[in-house]
C-alpha atoms as an extended CHARMM CRD file, in Angstrom:
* protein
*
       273  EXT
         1         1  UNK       CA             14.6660000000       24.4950000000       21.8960000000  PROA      1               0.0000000000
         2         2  UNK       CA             17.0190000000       22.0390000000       21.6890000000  PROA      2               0.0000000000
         3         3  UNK       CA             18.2470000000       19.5120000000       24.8740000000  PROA      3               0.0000000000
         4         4  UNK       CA             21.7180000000       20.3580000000       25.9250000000  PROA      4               0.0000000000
         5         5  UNK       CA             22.1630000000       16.8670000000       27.2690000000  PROA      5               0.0000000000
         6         6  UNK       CA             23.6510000000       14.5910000000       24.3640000000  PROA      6               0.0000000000
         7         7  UNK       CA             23.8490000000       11.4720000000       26.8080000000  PROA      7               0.0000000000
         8         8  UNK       CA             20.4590000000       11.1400000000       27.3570000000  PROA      8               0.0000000000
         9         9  UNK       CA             17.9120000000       13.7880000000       26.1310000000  PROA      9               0.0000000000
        10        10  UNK       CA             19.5950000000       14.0360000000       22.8810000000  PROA      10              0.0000000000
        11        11  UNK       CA             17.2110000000       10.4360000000       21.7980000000  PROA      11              0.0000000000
        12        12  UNK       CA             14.3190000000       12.6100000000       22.5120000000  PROA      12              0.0000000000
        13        13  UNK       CA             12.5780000000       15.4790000000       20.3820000000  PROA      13              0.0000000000
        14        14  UNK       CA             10.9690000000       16.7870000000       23.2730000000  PROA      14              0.0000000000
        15        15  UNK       CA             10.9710000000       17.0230000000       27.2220000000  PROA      15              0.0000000000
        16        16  UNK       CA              7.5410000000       15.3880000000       27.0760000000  PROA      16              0.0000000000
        17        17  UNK       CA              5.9980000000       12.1640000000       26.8530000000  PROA      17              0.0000000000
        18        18  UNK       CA              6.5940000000        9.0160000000       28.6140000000  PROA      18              0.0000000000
        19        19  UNK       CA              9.8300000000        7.9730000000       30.4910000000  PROA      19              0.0000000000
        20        20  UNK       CA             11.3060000000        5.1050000000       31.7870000000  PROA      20              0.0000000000
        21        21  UNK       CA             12.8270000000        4.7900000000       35.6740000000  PROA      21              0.0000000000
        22        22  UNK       CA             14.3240000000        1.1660000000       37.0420000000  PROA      22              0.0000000000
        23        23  UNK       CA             13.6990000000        0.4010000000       40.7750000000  PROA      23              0.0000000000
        24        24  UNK       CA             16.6830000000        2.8770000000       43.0480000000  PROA      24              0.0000000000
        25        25  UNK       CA             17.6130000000        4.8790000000       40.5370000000  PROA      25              0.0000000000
        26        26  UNK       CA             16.5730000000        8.8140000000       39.5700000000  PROA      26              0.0000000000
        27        27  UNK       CA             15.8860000000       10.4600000000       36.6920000000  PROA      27              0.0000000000
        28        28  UNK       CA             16.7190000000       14.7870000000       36.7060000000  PROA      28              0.0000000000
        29        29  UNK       CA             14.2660000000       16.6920000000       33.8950000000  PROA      29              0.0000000000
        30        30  UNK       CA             15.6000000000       20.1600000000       33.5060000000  PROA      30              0.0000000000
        31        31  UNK       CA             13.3050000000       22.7240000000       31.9030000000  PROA      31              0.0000000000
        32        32  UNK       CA             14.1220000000       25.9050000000       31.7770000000  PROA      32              0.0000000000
        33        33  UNK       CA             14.3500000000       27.2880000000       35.4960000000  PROA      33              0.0000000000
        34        34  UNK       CA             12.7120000000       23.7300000000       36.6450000000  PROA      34              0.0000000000
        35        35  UNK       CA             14.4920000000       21.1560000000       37.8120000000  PROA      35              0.0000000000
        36        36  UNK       CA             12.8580000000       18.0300000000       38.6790000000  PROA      36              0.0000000000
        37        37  UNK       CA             14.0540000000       14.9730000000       39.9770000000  PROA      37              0.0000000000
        38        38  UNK       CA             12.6380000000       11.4530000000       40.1310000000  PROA      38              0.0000000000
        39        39  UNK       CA             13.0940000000        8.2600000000       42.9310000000  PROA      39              0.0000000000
        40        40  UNK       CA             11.7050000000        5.1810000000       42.5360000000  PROA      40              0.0000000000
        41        41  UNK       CA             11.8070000000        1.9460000000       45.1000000000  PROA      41              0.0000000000
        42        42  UNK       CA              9.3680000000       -0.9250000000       45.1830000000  PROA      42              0.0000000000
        43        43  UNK       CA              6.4360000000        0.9380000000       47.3370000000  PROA      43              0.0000000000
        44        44  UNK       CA              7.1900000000        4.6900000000       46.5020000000  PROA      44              0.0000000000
        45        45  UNK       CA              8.0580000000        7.4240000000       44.0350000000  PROA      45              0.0000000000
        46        46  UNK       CA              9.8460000000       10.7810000000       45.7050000000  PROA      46              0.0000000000
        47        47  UNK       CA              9.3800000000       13.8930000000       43.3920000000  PROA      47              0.0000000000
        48        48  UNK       CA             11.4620000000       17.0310000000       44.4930000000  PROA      48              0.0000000000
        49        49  UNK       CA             11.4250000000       20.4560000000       42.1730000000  PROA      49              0.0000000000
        50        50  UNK       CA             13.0460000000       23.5510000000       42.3860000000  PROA      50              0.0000000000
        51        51  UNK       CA             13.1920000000       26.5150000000       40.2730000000  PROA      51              0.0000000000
        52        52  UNK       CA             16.1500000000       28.7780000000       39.5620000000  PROA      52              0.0000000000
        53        53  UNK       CA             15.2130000000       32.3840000000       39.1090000000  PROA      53              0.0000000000
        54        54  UNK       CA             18.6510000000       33.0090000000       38.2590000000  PROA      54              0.0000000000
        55        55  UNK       CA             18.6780000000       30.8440000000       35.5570000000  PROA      55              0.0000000000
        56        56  UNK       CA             20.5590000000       32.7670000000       31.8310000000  PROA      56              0.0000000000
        57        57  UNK       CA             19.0050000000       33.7560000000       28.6410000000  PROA      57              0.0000000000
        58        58  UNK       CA             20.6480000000       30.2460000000       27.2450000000  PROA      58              0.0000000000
        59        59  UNK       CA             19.4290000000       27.9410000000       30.1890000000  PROA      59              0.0000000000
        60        60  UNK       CA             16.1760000000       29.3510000000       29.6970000000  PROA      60              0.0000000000
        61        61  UNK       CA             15.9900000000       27.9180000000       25.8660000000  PROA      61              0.0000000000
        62        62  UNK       CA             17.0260000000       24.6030000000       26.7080000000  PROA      62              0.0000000000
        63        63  UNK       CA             15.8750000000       21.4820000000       28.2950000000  PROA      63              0.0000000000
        64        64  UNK       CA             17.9210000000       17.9710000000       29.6300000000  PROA      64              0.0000000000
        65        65  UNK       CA             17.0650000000       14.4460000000       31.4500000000  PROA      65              0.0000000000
        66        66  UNK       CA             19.6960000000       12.5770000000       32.6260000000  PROA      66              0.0000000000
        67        67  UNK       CA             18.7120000000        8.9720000000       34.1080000000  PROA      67              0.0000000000
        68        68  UNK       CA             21.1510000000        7.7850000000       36.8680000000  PROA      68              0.0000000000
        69        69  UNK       CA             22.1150000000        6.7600000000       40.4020000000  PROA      69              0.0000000000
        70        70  UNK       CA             24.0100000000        9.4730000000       40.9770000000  PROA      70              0.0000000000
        71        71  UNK       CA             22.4270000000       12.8200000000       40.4640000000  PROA      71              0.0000000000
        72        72  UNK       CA             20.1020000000       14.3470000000       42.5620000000  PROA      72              0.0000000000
        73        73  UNK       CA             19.0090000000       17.8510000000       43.9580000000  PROA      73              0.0000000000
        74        74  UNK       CA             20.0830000000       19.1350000000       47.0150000000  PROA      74              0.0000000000
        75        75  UNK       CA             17.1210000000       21.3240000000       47.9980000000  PROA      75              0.0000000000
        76        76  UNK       CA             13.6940000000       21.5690000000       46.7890000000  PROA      76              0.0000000000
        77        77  UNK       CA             10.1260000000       20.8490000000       47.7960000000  PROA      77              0.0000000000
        78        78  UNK       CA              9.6850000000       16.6390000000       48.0530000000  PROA      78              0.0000000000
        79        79  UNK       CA              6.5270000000       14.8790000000       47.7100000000  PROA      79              0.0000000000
        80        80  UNK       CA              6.0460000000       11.1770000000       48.2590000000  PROA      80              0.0000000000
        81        81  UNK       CA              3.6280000000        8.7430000000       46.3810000000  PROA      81              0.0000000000
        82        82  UNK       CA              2.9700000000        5.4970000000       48.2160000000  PROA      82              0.0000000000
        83        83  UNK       CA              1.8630000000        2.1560000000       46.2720000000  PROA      83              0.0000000000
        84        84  UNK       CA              1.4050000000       -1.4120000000       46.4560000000  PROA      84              0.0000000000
        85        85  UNK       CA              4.0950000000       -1.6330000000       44.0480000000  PROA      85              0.0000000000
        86        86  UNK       CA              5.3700000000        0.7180000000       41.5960000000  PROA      86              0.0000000000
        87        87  UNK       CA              5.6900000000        0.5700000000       38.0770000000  PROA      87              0.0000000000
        88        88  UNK       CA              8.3200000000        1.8780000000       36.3020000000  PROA      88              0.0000000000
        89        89  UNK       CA              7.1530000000        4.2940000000       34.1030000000  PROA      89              0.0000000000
        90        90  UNK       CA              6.2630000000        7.7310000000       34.5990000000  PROA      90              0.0000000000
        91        91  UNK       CA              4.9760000000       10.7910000000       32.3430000000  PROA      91              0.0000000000
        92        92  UNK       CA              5.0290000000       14.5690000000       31.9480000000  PROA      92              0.0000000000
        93        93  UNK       CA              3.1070000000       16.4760000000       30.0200000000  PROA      93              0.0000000000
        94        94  UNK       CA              2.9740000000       20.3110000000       29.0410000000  PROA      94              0.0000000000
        95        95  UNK       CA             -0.2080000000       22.0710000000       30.1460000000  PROA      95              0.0000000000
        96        96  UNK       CA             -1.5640000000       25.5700000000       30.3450000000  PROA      96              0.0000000000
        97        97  UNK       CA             -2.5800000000       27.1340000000       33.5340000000  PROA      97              0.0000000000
        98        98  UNK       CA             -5.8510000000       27.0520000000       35.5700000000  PROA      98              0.0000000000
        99        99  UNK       CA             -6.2120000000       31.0170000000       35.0870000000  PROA      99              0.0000000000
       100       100  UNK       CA             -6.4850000000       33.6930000000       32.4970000000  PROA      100             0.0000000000
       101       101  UNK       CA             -3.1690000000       35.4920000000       32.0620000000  PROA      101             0.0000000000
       102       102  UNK       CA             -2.8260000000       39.0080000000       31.7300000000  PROA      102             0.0000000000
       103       103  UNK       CA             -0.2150000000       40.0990000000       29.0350000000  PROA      103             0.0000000000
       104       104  UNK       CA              0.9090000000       43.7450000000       28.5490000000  PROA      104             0.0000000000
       105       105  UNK       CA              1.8210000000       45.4150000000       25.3750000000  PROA      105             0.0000000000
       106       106  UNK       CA              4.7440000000       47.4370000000       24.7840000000  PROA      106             0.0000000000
       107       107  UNK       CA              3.0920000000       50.9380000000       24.1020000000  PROA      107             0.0000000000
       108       108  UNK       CA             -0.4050000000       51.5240000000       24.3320000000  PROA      108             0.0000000000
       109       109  UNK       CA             -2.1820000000       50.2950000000       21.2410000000  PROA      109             0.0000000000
       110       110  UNK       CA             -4.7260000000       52.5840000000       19.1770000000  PROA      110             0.0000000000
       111       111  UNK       CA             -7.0830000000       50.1490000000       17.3870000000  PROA      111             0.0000000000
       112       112  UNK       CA             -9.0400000000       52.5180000000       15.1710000000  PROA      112             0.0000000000
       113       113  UNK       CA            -12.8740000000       51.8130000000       14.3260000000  PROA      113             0.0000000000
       114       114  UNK       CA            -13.2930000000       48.8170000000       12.6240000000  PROA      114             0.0000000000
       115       115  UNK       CA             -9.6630000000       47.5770000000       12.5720000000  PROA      115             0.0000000000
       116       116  UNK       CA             -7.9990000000       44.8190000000       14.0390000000  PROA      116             0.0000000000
       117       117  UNK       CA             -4.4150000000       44.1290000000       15.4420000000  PROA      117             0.0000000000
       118       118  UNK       CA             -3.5510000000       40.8300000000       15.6770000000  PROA      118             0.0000000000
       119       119  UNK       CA             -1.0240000000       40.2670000000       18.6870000000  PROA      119             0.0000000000
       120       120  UNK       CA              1.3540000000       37.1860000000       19.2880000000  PROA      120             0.0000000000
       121       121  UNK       CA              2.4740000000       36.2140000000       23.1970000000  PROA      121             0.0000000000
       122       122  UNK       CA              3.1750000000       33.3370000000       24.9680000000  PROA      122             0.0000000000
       123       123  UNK       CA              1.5330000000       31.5890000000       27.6720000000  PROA      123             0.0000000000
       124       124  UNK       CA              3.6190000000       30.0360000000       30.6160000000  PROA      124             0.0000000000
       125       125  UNK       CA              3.0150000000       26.3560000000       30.8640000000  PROA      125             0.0000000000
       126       126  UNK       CA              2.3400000000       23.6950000000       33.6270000000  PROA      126             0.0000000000
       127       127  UNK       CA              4.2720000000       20.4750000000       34.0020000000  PROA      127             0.0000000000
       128       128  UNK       CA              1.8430000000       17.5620000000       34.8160000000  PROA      128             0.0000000000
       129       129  UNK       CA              3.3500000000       14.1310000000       36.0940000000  PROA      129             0.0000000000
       130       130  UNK       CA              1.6090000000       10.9590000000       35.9480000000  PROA      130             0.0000000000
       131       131  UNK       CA              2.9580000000        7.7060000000       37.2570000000  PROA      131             0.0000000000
       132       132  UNK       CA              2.5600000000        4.3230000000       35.5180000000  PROA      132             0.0000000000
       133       133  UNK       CA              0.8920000000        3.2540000000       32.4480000000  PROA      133             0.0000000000
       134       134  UNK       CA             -2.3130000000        5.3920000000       31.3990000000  PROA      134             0.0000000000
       135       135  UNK       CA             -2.5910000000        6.6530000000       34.6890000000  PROA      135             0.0000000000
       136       136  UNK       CA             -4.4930000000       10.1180000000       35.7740000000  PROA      136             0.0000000000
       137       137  UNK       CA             -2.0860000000       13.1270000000       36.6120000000  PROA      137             0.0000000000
       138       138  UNK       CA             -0.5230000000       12.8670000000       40.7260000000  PROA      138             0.0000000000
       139       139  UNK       CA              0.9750000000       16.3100000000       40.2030000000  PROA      139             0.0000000000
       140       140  UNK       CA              1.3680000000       19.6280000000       38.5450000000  PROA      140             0.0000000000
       141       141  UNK       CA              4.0900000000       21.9080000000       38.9060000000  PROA      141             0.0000000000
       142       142  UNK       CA              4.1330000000       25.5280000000       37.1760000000  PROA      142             0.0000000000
       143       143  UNK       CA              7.5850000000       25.4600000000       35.2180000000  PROA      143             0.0000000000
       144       144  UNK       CA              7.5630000000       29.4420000000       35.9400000000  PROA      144             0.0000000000
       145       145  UNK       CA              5.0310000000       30.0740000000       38.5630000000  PROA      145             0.0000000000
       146       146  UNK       CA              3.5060000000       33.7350000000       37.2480000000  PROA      146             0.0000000000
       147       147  UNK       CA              2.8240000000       36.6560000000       40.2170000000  PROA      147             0.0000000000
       148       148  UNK       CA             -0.5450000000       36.6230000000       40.9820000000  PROA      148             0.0000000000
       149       149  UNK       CA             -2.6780000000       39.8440000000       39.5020000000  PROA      149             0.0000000000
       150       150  UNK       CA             -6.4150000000       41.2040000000       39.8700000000  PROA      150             0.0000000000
       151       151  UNK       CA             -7.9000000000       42.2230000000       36.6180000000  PROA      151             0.0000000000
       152       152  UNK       CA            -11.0320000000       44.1310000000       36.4140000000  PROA      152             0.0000000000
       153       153  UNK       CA            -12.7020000000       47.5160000000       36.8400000000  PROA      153             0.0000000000
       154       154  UNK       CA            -12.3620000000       47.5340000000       40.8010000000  PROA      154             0.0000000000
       155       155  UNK       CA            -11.4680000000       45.6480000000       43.9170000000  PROA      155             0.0000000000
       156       156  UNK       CA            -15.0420000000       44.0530000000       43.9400000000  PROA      156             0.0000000000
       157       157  UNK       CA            -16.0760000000       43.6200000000       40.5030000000  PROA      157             0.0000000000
       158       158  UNK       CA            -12.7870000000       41.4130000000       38.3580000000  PROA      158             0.0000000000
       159       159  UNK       CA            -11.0060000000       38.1970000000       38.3330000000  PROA      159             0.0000000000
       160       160  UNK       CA             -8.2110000000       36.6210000000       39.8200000000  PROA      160             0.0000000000
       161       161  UNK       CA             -5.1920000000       36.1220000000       36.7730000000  PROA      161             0.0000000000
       162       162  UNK       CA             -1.9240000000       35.3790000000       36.2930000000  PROA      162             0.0000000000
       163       163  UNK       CA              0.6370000000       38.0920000000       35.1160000000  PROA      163             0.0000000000
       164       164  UNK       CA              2.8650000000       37.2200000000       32.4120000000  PROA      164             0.0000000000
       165       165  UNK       CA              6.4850000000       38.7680000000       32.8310000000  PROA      165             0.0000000000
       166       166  UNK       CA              6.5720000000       39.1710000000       28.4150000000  PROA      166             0.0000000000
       167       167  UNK       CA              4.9130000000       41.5980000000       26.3100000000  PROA      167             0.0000000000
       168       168  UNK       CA              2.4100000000       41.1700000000       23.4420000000  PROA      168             0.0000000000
       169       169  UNK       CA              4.5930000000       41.2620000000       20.0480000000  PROA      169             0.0000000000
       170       170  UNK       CA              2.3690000000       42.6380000000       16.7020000000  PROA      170             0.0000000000
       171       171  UNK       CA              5.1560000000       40.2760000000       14.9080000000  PROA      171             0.0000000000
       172       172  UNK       CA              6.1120000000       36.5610000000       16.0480000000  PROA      172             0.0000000000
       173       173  UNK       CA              9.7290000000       36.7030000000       14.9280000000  PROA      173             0.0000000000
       174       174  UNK       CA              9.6370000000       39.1940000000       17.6630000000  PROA      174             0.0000000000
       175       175  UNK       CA              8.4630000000       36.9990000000       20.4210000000  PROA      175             0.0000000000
       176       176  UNK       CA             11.3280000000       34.9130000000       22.4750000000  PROA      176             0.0000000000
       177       177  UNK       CA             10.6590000000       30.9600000000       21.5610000000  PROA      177             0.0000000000
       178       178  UNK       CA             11.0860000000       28.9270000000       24.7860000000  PROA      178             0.0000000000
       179       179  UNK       CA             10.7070000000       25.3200000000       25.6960000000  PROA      179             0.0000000000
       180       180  UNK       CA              8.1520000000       26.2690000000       28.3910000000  PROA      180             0.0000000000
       181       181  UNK       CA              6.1820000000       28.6460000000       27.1560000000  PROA      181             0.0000000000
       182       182  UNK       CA              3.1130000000       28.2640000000       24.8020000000  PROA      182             0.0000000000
       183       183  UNK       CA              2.6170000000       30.7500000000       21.2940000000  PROA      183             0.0000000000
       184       184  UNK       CA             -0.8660000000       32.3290000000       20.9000000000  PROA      184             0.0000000000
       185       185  UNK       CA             -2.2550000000       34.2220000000       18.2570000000  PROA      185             0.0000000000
       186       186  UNK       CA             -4.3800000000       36.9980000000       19.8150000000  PROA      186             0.0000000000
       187       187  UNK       CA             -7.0580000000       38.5720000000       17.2730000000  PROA      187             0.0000000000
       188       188  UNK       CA             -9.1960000000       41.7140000000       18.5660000000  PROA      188             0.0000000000
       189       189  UNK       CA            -11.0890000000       43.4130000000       16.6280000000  PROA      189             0.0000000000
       190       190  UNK       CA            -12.9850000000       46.6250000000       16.9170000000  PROA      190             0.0000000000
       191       191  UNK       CA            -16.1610000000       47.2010000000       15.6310000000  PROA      191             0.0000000000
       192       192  UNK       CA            -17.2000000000       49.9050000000       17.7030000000  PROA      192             0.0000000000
       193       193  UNK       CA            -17.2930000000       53.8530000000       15.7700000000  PROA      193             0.0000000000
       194       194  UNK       CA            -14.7060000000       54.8990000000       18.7650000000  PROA      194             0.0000000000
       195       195  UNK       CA            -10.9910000000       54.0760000000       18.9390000000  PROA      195             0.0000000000
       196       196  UNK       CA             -9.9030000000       51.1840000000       21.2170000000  PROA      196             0.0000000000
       197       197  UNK       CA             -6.7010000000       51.6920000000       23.3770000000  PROA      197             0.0000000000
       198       198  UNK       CA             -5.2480000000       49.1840000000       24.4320000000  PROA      198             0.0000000000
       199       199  UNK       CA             -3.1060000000       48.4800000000       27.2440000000  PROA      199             0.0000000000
       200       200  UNK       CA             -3.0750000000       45.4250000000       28.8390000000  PROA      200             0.0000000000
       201       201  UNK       CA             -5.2540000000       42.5550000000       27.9780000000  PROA      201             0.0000000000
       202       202  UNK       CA             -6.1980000000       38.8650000000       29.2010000000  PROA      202             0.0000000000
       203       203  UNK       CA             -6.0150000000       36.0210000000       27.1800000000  PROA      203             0.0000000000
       204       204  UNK       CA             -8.2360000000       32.7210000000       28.3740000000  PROA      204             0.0000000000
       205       205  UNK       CA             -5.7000000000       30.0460000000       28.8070000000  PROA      205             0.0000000000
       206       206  UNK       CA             -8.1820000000       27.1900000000       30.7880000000  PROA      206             0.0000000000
       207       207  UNK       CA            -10.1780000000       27.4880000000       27.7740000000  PROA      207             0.0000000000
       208       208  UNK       CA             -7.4850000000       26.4080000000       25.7100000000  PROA      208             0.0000000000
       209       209  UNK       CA             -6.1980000000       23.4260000000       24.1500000000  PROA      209             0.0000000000
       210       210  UNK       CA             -2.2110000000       23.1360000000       23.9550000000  PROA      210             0.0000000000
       211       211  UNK       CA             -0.5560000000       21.9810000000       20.1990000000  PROA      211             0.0000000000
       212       212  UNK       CA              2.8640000000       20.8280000000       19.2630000000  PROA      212             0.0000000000
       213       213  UNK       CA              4.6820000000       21.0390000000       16.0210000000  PROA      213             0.0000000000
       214       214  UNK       CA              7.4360000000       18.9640000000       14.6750000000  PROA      214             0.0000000000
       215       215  UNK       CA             10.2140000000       21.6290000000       15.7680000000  PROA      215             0.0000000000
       216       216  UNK       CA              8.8170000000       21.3200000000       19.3360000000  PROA      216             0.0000000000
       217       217  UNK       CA              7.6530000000       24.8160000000       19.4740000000  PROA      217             0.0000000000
       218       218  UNK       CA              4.2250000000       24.7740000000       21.2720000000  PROA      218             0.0000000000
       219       219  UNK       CA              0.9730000000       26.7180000000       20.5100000000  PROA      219             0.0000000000
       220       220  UNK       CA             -2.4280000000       27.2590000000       21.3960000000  PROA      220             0.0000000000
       221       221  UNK       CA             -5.6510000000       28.2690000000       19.5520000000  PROA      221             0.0000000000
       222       222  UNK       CA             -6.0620000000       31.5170000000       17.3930000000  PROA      222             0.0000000000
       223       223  UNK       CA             -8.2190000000       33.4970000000       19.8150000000  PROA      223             0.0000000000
       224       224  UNK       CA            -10.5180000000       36.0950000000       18.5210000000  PROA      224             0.0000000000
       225       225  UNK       CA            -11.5530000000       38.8200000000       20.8710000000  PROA      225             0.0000000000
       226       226  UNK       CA            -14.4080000000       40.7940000000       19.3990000000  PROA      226             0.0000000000
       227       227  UNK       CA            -15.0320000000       44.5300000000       21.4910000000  PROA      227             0.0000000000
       228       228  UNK       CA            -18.7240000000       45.3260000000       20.0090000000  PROA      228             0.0000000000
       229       229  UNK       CA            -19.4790000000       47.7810000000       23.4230000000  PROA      229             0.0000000000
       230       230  UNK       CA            -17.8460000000       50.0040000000       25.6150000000  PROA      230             0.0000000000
       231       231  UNK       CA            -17.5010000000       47.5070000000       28.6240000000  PROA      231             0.0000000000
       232       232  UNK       CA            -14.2620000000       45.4350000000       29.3100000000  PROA      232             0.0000000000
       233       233  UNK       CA            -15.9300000000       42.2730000000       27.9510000000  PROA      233             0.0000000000
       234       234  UNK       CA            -15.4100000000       41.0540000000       24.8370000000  PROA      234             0.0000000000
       235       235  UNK       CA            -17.0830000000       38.3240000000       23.0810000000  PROA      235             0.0000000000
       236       236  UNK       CA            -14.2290000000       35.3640000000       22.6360000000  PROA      236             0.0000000000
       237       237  UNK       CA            -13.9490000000       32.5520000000       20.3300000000  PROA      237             0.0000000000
       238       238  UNK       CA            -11.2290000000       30.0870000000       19.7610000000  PROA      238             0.0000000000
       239       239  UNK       CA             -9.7980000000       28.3220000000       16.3610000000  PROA      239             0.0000000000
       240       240  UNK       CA             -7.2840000000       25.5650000000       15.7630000000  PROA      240             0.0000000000
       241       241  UNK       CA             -7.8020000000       25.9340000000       11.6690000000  PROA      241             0.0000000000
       242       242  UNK       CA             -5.4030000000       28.8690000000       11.5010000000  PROA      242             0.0000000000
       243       243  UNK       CA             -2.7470000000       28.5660000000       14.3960000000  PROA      243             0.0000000000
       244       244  UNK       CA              0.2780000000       28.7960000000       10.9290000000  PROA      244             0.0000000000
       245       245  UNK       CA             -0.4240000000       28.5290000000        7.4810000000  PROA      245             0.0000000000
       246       246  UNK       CA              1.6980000000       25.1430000000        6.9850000000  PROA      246             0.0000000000
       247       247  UNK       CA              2.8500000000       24.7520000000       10.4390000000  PROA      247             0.0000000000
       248       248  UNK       CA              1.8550000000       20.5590000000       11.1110000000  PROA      248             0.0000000000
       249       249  UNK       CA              0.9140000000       20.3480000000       14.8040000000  PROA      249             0.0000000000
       250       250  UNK       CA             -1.0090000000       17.4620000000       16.9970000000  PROA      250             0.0000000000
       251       251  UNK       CA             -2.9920000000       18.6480000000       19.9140000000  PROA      251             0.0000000000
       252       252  UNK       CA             -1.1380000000       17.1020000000       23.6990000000  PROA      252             0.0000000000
       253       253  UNK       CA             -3.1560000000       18.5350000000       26.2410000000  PROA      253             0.0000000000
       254       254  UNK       CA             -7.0440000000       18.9620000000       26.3570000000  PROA      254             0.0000000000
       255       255  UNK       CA             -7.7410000000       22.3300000000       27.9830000000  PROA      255             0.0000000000
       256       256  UNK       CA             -8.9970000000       22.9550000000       31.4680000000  PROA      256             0.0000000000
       257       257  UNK       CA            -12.6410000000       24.4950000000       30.9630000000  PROA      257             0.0000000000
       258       258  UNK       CA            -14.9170000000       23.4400000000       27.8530000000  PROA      258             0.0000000000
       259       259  UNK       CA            -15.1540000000       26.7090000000       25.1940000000  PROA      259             0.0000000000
       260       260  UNK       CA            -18.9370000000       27.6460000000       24.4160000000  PROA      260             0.0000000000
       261       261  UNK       CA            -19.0760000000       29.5100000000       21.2990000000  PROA      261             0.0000000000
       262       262  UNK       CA            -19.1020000000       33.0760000000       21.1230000000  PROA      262             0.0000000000
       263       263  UNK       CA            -18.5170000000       33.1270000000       25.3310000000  PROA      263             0.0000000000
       264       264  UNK       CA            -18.1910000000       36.7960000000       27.1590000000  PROA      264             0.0000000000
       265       265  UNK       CA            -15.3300000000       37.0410000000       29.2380000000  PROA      265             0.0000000000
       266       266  UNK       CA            -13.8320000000       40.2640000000       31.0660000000  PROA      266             0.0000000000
       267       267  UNK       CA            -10.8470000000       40.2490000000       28.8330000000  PROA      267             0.0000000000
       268       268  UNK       CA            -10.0190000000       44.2110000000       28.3120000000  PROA      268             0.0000000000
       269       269  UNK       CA             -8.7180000000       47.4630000000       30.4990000000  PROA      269             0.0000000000
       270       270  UNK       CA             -9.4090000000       50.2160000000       27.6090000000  PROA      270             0.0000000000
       271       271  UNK       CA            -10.3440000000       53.6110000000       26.7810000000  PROA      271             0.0000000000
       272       272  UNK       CA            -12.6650000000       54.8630000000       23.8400000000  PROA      272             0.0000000000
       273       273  UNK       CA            -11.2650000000       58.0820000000       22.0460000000  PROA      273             0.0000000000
């Protein structure tokens, strides 16, 4: 997770954080399949993305900025930010989305009575843009924008998710490491007498806070998922004290919806055996 720009991005870590844009110039932030490019004059900023859903297994590991006069995008969706006068600094920030997403494992999982499996994905992420100095967020763009999906028991009775296009791993050396796209550490545990099958699950991600380490990999809470009935709802609770055992992170981005402990959230499809 590396940039692949060594004129520019290469005196960065990481594709977030605060940047620096002179008056008539523009500033391109690849991530991933997101491109997004920045204009600044003395009353206005112009911010045009597009995504590239062709983009290769390499492209999708890497990230670049390149700050100049001459690039630019030739298609994408614009929007324009009018001020007094503009300051020249602007900011992106990771964040995770505004729904649960819906992750899929590989083969149906048999979680036997009172066992636990604990599963690693990874969470597509939000770009957030602020302009100026300590200034609230003027845009958010989904770096991958997720096909929408209904989870529940029916058409009347469920919730309106995000599905992720990766699978739940029961190993993280397993699961794909992107610059985009968030690690969690998915605990569910049955206490029931009956064998759990799993098949699909949701994990909470507005309820979650967003964590970076020093190699730039980003992670969320450990989540613990506890299935003490025979309904889809699970009692959930969430944990920074155990994302990795020696793994030094700092927290970026608050999450969306304040946790309450112990919350019950529609969180399983399953069976009982």
């Amino acid at each position: 997770m590396t940039p692949n720009n060594p004129s520019d991005s290469s005196k960065r870590k990481n594709w977030w954080g605060e940047y620096t844009l002179h008056l008539c110039d523009t500033s391109l932030l690849k991530v991933g399949p997101l491109t997004v490019q920045f204009f600044r004059n003395e009353k206005e900023w112009q911010i045009t993305h597009s995504q590239n859903k062709l983009v290769s297994d390499s492209e999708e590991n890497q990230w670049s900025f390149e700050n100049s006069s001459k690039v630019g995008v030739d298609q994408g969706e614009t929007q324009r930010h009018i001020f007094n006068e503009t300051e020249d600094i602007f900011s992106v920030t990771p964040k995770l989305p505004d729904r649960p997403v819906v992750i899929k494992t590989a083969q149906p999982l048999n979680i036997h009575p009172g066992q636990q499996a604990n599963i690693f994905v990874s969470i597509p992420l939000w770009l957030v843009i602020s302009l100026g100095t300590e200034k609230p967020p003027i845009q958010e763009i989904p770096i991958v924008r997720p096909s929408d999906t209904w989870f529940g028991p029916s058409t009347m009775e469920g919730d309106l998710c995000y599905s992720s296009t990766t699978q739940g791993r029961l190993f993280i050396n397993e699961l794909p490491r992107r610059p985009h796209r968030a690690i969690s550490s998915v605990l569910i545990q049955n206490t029931l007498d009956k064998t759990l099958t799993l098949e699909k699950f949701s994990v909470p991600a507005p309820y979650l806070s967003l964590f970076a380490s020093e190699d730039g990999s980003l992670w969320t809470e450990v989540i613990t998922l506890l299935n003490d009935d025979e309904s889809d709802l699970a009692k959930v609770s969430v944990s920074e004290e155990s994302i990795k055992p020696g793994l030094k992170i700092k927290k970026i981005a608050e999450p969306r919806m304040t946790a309450q402990k112990n919350m019950l959230l529609r969180t399983f499809t399953v069976l009982f055996q």
